[in-house]
C-alpha positions in Angstrom: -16.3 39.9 59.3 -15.8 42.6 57.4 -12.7 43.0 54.8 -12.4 46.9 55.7 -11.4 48.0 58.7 -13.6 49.4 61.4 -13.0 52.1 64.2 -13.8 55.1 65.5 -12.7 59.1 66.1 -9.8 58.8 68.6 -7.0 61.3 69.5 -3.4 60.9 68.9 -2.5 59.9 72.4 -5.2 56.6 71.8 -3.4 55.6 69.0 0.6 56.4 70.4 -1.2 54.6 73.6 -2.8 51.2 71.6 -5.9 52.4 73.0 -7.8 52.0 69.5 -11.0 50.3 69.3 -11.4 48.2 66.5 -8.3 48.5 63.3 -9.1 51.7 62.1 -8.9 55.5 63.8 -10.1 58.6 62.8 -7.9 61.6 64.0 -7.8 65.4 63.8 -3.9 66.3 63.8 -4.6 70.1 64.4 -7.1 71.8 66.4 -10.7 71.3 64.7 -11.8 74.6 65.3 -9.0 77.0 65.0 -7.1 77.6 61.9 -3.6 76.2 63.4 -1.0 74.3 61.2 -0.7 70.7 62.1 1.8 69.7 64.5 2.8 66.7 66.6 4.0 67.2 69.7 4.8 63.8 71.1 8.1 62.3 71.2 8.9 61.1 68.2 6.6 63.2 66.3 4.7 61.7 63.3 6.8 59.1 62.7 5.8 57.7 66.2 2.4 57.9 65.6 3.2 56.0 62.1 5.2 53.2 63.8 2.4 52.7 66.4 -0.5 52.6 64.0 1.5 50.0 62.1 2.9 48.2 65.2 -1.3 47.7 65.9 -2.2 46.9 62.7 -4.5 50.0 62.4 -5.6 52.0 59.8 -5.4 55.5 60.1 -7.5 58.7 58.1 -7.7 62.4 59.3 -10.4 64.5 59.5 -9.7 67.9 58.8 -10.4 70.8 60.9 -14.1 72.6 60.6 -13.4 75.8 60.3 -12.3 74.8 56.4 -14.6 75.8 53.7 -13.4 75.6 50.4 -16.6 76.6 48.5 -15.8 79.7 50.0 -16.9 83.3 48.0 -15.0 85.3 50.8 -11.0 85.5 50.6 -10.6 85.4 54.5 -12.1 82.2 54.5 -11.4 80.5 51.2 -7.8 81.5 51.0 -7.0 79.8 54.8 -9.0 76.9 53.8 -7.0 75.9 51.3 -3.5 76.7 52.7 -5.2 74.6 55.8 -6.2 71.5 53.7 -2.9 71.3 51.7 -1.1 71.3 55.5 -3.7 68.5 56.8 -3.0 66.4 53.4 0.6 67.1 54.2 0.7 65.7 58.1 -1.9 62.8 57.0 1.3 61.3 55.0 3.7 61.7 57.6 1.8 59.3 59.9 0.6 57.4 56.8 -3.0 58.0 56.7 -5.2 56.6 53.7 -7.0 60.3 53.5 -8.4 63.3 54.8 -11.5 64.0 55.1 -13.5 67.4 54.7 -16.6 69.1 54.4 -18.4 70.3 51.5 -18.6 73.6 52.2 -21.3 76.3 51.4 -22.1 80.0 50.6 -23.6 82.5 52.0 -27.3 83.2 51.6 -28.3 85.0 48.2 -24.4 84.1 46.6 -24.3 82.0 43.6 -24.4 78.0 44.5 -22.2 77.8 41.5 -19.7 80.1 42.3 -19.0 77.6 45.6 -18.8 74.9 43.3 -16.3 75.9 40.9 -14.0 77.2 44.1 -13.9 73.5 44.6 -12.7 73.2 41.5 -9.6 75.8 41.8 -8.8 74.5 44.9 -8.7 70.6 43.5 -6.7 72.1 40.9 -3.9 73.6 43.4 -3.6 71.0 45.8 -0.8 68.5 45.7 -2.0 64.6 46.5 0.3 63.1 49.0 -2.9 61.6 50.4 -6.3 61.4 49.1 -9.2 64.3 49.9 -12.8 62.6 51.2 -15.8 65.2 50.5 -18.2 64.2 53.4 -22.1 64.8 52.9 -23.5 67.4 55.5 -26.5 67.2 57.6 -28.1 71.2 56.9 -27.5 74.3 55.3 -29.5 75.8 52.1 -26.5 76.6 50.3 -24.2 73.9 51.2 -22.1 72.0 48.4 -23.1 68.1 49.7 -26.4 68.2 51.3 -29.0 67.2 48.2 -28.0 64.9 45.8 -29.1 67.4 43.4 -26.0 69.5 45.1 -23.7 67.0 45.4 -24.2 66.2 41.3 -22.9 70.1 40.7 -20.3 69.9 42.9 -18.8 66.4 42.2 -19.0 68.0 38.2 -17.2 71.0 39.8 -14.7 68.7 40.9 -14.3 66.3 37.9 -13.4 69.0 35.5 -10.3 70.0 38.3 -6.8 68.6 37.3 -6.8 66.5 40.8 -10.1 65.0 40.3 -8.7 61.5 40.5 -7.3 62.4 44.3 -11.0 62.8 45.4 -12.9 60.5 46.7 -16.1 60.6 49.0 -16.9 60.1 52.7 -20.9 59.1 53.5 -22.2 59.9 56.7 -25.0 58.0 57.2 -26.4 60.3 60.3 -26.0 63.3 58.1 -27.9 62.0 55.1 -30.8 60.9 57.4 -30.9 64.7 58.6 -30.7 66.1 55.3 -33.7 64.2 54.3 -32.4 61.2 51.7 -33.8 58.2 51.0 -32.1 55.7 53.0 -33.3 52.5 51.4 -31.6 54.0 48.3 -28.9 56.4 49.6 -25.6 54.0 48.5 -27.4 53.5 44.9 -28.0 57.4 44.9 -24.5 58.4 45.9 -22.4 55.9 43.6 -24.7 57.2 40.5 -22.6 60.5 41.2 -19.6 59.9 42.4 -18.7 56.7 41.0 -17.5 55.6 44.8 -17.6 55.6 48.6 -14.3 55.7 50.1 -15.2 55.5 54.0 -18.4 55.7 55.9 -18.9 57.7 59.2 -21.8 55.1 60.3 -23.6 57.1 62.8 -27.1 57.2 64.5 -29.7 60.5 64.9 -30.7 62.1 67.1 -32.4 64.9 65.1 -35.7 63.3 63.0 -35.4 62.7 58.8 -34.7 66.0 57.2 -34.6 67.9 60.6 -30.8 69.3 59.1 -29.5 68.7 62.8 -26.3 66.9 62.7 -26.5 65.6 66.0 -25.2 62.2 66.4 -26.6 59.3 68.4 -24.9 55.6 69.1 -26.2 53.1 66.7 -29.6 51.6 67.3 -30.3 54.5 69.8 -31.1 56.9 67.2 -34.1 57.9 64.9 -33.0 55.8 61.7 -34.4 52.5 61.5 -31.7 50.3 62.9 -32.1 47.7 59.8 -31.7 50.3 57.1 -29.0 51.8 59.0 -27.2 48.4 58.6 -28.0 47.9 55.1 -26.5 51.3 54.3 -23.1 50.7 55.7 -23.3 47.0 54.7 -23.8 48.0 51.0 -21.4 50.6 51.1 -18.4 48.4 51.7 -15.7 50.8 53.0 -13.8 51.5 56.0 -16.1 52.5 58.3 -16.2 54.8 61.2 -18.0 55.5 64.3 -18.2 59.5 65.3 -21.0 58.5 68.4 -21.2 60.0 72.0 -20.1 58.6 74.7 -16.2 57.2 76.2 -14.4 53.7 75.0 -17.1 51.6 76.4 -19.5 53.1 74.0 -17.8 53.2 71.0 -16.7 49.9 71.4 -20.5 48.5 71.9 -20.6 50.7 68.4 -18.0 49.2 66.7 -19.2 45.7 68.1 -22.6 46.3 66.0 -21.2 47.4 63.0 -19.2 44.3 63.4 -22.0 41.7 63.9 -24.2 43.5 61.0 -21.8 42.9 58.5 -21.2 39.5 60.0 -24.8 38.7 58.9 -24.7 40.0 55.7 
């Protein structure tokens, strides 16, 4: 068994309702795809979500809406993003959650890769740490911030010049590196050479073939990455891990179940 603990996405209601699977959720606490401050509306608020997490020994971390992209070059977008992340980080410690986990961003076609990179800097700079920020690794996009590791070395330098840098961590999603074309059999190795860590793992399938950029997820074994690598990779990253697959309770449990009995044969 593993010493982390393993879940999967669930809403609020799963956790207030002990209808977790496994001792770890993953939770949005706003809509994902609007730009609305965080709020809990059940009685007793965050606090009650805190209580019941703790009351069922389960670990909680947020994922941040996606409409968020820090790396930004227009205001409209940039300057929400941040308000939005410092309000996510915020809510994350009021139901005690380990982190909050975002994208990395991009620019537009033809705008300076750079540029993106050092707005993660100024935002890492202005944000107050109640919680730590998770950059997760994206499937597609040209001019995203975490696709390559060549990317991902200019942004995480980005980062580590910023006054916060120690409040970041790093989130690997193992169907979203598949997509973007990485080397699986060395993908942990690869990642730690440039960020130093892995924090959490969203340990999902694909649908979408090796370097397709489609971040499409797919239950585990099911997908296109070779169900043995898949479990090395998660093994060998040693975090909390996450399921984000398709499917209701029955399937992410069977999920969490194999996650589970890989790590039991390590």
């Amino acid at each position: 068994m593993s010493a982390h603990p393993i879940g999967s996405h669930v809403s609020l209601d799963d956790v207030l309702g002990d209808r977790v699977v496994g001792n770890l959720a993953q939770v949005t606490v706003s809509d994902p795809q609007s730009w609305k401050k965080p709020r809990f509306d059940n009685p007793g608020g965050a606090q009650a979500v805190r209580e019941a997490a703790q009351k069922a020994g389960v670990t909680v971390v947020v994922h941040s809406p996606f409409v968020i992209n820090l790396a930004s070059l227009n205001n409209r977008i940039r300057i929400p993003s941040r308000k939005l992340v410092q309000q996510t980080l915020d809510a994350a410690a009021e139901i005690g959650a380990i982190g909050v986990v975002v994208h990395g961003g991009h620019v537009r076609q033809g705008e300076p890769i750079e540029k993106g990179q050092d707005n993660w800097r100024k935002a890492i700079d202005g944000f107050d740490f109640p919680v730590p920020l998770l950059v997760e690794n994206t499937a597609g996009g040209e001019n995203a911030m975490a696709r390559t590791l060549e990317r991902l070395t200019g942004t995480w330098q980005a980062i580590g010049a910023a006054r916060g840098a120690e409040n970041v961590g790093f989130c690997l999603d193992t169907c979203h590196a598949f997509a973007a074309g990485l080397d699986m059999n060395t993908l942990v190795d690869d990642i730690r050479a440039i960020t130093g860590r892995i924090d959490l793992v969203h340990a999902n399938d694909s649908q979408g073939a090796a370097g397709s950029g489609r971040d499409r997820h797919a239950n585990l074994g099911q997908g296109q990455i070779d169900p043995q690598t898949l479990g090395e990779v998660v093994a060998a990253a040693d975090a909390p891990t996450v399921v984000e697959t398709p499917g209701d309770e029955p399937d992410r449990r069977a999920d969490v179940e194999w996650i589970e009995q890989v790590l039991q044969r390590q």
